[in-house]
PDB file as gemmi writes it, atoms N, CA and C in Angstrom:
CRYST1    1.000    1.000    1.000  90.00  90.00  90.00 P 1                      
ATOM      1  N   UNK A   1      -6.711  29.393   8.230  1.00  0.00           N  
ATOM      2  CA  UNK A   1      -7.386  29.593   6.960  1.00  0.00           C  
ATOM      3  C   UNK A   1      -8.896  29.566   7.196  1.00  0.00           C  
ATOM      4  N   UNK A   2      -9.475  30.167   7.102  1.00  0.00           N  
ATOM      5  CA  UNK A   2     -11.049  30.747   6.592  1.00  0.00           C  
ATOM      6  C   UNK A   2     -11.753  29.319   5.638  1.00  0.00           C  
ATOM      7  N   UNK A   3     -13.000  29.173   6.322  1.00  0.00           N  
ATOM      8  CA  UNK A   3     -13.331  28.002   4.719  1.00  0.00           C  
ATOM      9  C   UNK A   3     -13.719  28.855   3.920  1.00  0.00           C  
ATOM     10  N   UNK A   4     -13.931  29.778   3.733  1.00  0.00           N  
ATOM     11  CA  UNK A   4     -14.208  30.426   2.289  1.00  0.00           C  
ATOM     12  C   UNK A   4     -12.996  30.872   1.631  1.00  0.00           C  
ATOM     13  N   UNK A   5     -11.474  30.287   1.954  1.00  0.00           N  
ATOM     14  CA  UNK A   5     -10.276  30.702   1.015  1.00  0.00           C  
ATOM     15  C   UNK A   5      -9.710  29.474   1.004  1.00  0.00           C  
ATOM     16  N   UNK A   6     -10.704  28.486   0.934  1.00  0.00           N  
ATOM     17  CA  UNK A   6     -10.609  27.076   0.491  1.00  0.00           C  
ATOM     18  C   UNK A   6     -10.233  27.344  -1.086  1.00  0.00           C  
ATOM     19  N   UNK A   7      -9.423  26.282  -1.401  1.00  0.00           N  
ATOM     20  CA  UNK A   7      -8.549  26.959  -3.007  1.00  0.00           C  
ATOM     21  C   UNK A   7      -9.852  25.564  -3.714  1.00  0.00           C  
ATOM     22  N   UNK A   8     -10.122  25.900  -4.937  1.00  0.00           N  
ATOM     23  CA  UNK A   8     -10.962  25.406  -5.766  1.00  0.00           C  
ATOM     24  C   UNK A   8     -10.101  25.484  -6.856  1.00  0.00           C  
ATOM     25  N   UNK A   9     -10.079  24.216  -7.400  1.00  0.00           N  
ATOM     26  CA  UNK A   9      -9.623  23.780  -9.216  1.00  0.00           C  
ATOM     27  C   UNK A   9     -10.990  23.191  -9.927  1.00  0.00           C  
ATOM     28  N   UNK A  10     -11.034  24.167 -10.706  1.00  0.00           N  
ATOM     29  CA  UNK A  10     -12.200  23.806 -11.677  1.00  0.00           C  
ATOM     30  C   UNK A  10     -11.806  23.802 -12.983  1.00  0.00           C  
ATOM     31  N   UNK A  11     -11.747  22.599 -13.257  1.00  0.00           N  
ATOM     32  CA  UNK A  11     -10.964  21.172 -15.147  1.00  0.00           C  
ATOM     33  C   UNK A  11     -12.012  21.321 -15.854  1.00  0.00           C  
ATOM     34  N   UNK A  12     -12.096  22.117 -16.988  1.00  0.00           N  
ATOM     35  CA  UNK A  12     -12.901  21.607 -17.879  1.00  0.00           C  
ATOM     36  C   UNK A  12     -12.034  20.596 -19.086  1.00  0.00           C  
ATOM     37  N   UNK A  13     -13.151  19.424 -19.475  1.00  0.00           N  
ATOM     38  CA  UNK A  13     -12.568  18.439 -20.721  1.00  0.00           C  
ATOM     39  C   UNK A  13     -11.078  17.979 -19.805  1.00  0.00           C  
ATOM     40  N   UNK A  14     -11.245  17.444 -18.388  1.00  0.00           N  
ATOM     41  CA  UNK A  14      -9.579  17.290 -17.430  1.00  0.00           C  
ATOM     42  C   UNK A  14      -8.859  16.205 -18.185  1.00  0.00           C  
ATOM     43  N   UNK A  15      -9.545  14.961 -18.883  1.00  0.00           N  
ATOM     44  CA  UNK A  15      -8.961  14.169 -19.650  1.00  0.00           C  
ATOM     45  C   UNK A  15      -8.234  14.578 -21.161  1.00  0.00           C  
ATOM     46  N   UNK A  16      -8.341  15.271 -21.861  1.00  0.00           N  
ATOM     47  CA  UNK A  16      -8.607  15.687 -23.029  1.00  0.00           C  
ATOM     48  C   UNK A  16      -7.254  17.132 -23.222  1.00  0.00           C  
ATOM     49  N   UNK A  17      -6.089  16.589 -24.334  1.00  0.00           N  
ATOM     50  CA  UNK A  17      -5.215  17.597 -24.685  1.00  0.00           C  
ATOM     51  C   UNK A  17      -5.782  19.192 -24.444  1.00  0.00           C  
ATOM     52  N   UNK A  18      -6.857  19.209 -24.728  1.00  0.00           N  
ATOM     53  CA  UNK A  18      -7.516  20.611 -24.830  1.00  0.00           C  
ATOM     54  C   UNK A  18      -8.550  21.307 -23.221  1.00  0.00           C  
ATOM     55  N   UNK A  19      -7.898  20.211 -22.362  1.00  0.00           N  
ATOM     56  CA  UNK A  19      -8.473  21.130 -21.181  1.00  0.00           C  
ATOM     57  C   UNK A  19      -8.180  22.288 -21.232  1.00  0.00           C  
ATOM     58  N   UNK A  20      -8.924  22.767 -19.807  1.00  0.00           N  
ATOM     59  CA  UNK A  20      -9.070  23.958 -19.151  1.00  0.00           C  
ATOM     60  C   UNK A  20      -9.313  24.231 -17.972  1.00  0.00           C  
ATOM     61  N   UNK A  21      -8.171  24.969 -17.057  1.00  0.00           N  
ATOM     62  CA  UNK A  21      -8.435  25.076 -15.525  1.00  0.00           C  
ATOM     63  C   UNK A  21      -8.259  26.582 -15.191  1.00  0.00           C  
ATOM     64  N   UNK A  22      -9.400  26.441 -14.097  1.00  0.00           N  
ATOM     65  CA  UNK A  22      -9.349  27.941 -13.724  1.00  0.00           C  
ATOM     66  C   UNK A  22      -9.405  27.513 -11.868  1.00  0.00           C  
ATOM     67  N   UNK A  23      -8.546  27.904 -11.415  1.00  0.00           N  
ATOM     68  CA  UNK A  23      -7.872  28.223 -10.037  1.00  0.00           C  
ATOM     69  C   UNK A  23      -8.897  29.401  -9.521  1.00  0.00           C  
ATOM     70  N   UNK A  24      -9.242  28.895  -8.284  1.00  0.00           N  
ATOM     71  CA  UNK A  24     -10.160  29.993  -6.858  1.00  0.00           C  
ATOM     72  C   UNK A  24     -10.081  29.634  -5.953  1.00  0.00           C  
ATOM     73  N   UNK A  25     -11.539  29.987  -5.107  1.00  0.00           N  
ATOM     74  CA  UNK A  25     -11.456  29.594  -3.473  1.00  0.00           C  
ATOM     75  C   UNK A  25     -12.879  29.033  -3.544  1.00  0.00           C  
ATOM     76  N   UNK A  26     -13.414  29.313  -2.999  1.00  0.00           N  
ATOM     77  CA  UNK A  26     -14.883  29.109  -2.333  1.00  0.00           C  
ATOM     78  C   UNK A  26     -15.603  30.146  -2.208  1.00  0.00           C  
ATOM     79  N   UNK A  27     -15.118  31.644  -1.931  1.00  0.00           N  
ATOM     80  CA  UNK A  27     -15.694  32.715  -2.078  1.00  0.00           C  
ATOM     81  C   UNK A  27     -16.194  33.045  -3.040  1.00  0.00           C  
ATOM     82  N   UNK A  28     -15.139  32.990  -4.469  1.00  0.00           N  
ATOM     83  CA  UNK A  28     -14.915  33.295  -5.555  1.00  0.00           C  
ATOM     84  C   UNK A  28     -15.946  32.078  -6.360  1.00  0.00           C  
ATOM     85  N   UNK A  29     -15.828  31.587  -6.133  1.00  0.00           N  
ATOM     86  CA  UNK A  29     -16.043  30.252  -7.329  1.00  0.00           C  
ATOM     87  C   UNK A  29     -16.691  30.534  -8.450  1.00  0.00           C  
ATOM     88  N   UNK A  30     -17.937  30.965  -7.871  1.00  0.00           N  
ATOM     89  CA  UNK A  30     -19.387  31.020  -8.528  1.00  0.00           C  
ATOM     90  C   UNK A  30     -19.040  31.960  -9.085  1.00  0.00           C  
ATOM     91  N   UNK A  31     -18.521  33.429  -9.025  1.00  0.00           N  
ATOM     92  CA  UNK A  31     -17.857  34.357 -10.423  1.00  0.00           C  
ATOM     93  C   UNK A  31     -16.841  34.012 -11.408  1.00  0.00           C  
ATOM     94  N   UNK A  32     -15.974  33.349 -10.641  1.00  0.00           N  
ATOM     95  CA  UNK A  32     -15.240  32.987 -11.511  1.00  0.00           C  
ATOM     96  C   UNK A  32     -14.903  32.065 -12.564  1.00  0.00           C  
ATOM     97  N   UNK A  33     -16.227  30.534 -12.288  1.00  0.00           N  
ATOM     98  CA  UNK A  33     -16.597  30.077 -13.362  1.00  0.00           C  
ATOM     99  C   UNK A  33     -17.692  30.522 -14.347  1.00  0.00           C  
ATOM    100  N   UNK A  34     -18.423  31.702 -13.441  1.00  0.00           N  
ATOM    101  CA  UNK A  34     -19.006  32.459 -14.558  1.00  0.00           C  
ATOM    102  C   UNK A  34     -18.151  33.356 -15.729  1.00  0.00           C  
ATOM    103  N   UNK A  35     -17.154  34.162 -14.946  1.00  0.00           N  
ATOM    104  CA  UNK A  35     -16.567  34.883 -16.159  1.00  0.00           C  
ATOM    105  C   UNK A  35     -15.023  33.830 -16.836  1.00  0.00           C  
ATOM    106  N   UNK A  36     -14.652  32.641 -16.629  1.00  0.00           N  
ATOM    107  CA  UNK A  36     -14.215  31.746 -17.474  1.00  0.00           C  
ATOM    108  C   UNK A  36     -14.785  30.776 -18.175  1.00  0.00           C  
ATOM    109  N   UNK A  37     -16.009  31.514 -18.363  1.00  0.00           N  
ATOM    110  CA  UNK A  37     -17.615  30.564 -19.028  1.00  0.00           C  
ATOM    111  C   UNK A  37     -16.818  28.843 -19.385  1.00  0.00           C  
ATOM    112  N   UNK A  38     -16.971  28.230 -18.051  1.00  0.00           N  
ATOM    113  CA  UNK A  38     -16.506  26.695 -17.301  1.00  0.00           C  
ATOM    114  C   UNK A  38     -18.224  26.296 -18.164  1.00  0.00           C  
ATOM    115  N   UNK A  39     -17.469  25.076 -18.515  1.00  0.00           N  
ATOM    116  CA  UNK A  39     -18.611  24.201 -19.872  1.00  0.00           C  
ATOM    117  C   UNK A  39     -18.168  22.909 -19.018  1.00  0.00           C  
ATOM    118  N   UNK A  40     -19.334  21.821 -19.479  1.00  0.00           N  
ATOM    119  CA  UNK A  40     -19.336  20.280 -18.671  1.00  0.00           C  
ATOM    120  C   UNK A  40     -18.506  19.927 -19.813  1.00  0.00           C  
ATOM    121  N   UNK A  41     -18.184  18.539 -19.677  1.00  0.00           N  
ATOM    122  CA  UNK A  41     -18.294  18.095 -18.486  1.00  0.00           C  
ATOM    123  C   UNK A  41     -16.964  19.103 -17.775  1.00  0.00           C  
ATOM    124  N   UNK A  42     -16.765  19.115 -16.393  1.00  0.00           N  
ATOM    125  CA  UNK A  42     -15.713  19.794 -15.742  1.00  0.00           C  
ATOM    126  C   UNK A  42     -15.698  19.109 -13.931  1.00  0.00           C  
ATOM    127  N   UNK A  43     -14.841  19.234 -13.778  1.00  0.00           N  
ATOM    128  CA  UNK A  43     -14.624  18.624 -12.419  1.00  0.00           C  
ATOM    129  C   UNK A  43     -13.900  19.307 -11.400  1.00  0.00           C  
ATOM    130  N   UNK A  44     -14.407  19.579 -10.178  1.00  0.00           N  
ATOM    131  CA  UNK A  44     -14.188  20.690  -9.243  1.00  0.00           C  
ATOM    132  C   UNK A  44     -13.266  19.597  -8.147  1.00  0.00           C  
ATOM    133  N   UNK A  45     -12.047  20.125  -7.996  1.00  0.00           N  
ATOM    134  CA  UNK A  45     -11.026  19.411  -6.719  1.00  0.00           C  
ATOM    135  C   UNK A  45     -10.772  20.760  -5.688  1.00  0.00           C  
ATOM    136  N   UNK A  46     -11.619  20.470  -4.806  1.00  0.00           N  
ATOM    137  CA  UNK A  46     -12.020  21.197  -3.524  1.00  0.00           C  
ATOM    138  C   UNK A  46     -10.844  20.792  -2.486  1.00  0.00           C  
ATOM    139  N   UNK A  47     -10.109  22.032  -1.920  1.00  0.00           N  
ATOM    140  CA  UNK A  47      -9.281  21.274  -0.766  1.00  0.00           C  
ATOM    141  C   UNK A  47      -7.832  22.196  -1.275  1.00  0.00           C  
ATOM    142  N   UNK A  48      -6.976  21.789  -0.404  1.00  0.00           N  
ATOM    143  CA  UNK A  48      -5.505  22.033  -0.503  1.00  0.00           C  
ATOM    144  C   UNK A  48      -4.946  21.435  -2.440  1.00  0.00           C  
ATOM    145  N   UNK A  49      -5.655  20.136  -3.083  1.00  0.00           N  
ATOM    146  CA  UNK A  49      -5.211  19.593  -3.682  1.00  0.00           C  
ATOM    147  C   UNK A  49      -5.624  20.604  -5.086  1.00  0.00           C  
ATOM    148  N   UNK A  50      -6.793  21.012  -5.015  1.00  0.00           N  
ATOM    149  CA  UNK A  50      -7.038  22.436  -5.716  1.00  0.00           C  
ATOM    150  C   UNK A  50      -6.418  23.649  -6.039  1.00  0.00           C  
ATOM    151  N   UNK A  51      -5.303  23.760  -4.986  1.00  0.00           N  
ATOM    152  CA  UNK A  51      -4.366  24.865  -4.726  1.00  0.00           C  
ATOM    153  C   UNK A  51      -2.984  24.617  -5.774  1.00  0.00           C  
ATOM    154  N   UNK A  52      -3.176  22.930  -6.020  1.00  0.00           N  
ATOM    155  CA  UNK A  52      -1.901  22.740  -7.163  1.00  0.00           C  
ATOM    156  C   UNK A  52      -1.967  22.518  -8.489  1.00  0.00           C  
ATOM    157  N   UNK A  53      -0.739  22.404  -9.079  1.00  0.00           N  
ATOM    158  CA  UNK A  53      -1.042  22.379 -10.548  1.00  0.00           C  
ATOM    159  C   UNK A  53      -1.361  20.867 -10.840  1.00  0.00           C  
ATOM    160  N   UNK A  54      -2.074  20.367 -11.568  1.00  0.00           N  
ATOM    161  CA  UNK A  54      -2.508  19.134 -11.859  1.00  0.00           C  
ATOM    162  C   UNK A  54      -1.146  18.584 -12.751  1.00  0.00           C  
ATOM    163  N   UNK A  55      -0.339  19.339 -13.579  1.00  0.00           N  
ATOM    164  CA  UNK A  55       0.830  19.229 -14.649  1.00  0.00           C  
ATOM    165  C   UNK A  55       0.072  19.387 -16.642  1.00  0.00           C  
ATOM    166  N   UNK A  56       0.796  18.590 -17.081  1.00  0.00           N  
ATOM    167  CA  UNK A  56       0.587  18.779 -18.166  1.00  0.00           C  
ATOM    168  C   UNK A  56      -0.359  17.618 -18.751  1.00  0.00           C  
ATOM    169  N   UNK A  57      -1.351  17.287 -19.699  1.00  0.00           N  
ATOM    170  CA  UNK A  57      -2.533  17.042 -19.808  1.00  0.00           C  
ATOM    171  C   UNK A  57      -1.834  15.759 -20.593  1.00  0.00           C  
ATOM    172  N   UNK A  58      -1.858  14.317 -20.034  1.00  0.00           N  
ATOM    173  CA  UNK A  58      -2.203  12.956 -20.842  1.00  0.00           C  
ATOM    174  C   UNK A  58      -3.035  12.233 -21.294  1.00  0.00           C  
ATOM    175  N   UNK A  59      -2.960  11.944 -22.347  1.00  0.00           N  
ATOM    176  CA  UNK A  59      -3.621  10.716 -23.247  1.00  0.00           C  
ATOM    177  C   UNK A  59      -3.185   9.347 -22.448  1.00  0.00           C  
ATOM    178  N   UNK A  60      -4.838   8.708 -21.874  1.00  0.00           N  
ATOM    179  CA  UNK A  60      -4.571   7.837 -21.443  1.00  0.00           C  
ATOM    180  C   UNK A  60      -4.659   6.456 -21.993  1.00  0.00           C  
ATOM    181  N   UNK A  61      -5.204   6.823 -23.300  1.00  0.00           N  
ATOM    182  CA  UNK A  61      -5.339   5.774 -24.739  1.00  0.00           C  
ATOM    183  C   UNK A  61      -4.101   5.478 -25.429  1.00  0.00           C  
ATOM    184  N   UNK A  62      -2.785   5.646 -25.333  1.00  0.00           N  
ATOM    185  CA  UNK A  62      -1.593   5.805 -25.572  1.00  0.00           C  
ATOM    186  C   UNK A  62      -0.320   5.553 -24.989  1.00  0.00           C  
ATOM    187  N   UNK A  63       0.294   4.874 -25.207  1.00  0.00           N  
ATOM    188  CA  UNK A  63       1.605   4.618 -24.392  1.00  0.00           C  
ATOM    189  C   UNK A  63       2.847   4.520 -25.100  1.00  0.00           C  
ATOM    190  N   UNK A  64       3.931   4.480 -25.073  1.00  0.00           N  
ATOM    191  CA  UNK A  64       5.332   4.444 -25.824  1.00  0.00           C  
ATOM    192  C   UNK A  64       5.928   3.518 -25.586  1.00  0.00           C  
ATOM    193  N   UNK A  65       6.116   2.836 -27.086  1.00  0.00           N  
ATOM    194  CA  UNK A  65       6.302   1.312 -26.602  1.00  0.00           C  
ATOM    195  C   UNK A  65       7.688   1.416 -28.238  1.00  0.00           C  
ATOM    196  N   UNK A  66       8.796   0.804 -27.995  1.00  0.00           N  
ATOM    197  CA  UNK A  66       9.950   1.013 -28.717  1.00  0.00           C  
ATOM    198  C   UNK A  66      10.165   2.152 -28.796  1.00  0.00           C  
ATOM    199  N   UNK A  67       9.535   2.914 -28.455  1.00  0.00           N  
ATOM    200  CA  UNK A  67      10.134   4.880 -29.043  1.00  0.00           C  
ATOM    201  C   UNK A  67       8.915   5.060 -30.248  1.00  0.00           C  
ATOM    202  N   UNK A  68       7.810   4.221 -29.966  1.00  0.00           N  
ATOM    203  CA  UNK A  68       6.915   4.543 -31.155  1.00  0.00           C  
ATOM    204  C   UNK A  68       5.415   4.768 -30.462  1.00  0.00           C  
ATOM    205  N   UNK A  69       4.838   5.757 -30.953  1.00  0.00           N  
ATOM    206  CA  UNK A  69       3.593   5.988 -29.711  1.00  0.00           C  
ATOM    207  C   UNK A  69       2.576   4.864 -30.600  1.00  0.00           C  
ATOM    208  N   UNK A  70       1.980   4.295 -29.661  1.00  0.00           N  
ATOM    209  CA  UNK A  70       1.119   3.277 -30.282  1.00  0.00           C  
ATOM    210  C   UNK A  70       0.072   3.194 -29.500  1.00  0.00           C  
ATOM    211  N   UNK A  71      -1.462   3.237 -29.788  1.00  0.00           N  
ATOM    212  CA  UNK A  71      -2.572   3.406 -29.131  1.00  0.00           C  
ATOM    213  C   UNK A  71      -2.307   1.825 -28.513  1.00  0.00           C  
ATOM    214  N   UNK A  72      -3.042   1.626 -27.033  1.00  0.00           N  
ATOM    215  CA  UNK A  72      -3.141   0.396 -27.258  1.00  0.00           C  
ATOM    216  C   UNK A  72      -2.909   0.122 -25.046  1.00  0.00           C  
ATOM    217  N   UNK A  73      -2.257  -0.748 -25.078  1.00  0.00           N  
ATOM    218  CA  UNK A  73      -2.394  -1.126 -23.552  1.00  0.00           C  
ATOM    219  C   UNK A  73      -0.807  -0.773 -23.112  1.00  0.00           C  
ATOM    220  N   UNK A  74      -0.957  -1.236 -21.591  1.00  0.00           N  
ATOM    221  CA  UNK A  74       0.751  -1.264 -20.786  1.00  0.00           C  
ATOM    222  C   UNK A  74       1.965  -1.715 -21.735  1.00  0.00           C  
ATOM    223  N   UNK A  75       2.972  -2.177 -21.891  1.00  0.00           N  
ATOM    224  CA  UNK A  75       4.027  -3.001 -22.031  1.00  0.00           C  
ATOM    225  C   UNK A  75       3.811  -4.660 -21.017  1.00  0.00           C  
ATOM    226  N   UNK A  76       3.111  -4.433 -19.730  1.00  0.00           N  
ATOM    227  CA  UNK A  76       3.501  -5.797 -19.342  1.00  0.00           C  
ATOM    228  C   UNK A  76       2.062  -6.520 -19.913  1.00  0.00           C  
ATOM    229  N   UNK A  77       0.600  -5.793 -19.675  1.00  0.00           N  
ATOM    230  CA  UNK A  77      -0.252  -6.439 -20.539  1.00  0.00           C  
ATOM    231  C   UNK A  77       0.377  -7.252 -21.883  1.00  0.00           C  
ATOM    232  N   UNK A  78       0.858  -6.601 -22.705  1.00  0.00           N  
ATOM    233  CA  UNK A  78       1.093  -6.808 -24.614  1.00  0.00           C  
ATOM    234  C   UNK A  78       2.187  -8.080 -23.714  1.00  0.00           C  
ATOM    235  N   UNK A  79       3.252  -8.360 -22.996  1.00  0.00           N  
ATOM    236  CA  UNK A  79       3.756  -9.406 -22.977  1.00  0.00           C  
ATOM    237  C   UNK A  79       3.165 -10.488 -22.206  1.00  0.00           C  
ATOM    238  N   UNK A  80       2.122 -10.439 -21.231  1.00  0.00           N  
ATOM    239  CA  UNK A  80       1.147 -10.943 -20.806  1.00  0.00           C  
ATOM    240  C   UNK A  80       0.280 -11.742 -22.066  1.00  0.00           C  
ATOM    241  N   UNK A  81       0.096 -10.905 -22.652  1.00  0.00           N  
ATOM    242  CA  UNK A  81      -0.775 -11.618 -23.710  1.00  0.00           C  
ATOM    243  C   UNK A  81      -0.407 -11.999 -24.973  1.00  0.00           C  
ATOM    244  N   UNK A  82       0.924 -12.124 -24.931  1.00  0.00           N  
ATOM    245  CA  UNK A  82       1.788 -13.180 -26.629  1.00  0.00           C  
ATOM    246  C   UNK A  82       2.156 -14.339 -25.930  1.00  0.00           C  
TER     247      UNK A  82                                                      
END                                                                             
């Protein structure tokens, strides 16, 4: 492999239901976050790990606790702390 077909993942909003990723290399980059007009904050994962899908986008303010989504901490914290 060439370092310029180094695979690039560029996350915009990577925390946030409403991201946005646009997949390249190193050759490419610089056009291609120009014509997917890439807004901050955004975060670039350079490498093989760039080449994969990150999955589907979590709320890390949130957890499922009885079958009821409830903002808030772990399950062993909340019994930690009663």
């Amino acid at each position: 492999m060439q370092v310029l077909d180094t695979p690039v993942a560029m996350i915009e909003n990577a925390s946030l239901a409403h991201r946005r990723e646009c997949r390249s290399d190193l050759s490419a980059m610089e056009q291609d976050a120009s014509a997917f007009e890439l807004k901050s904050p955004a975060i670039l994962v350079i490498g093989a790990a760039g080449g994969r899908s990150l999955g589907p986008p979590q709320n890390p303010y949130k957890t499922q606790i009885a079958g009821k989504e409830k903002p808030g901490l772990s399950r062993a914290f909340l019994r930690a702390a009663s």
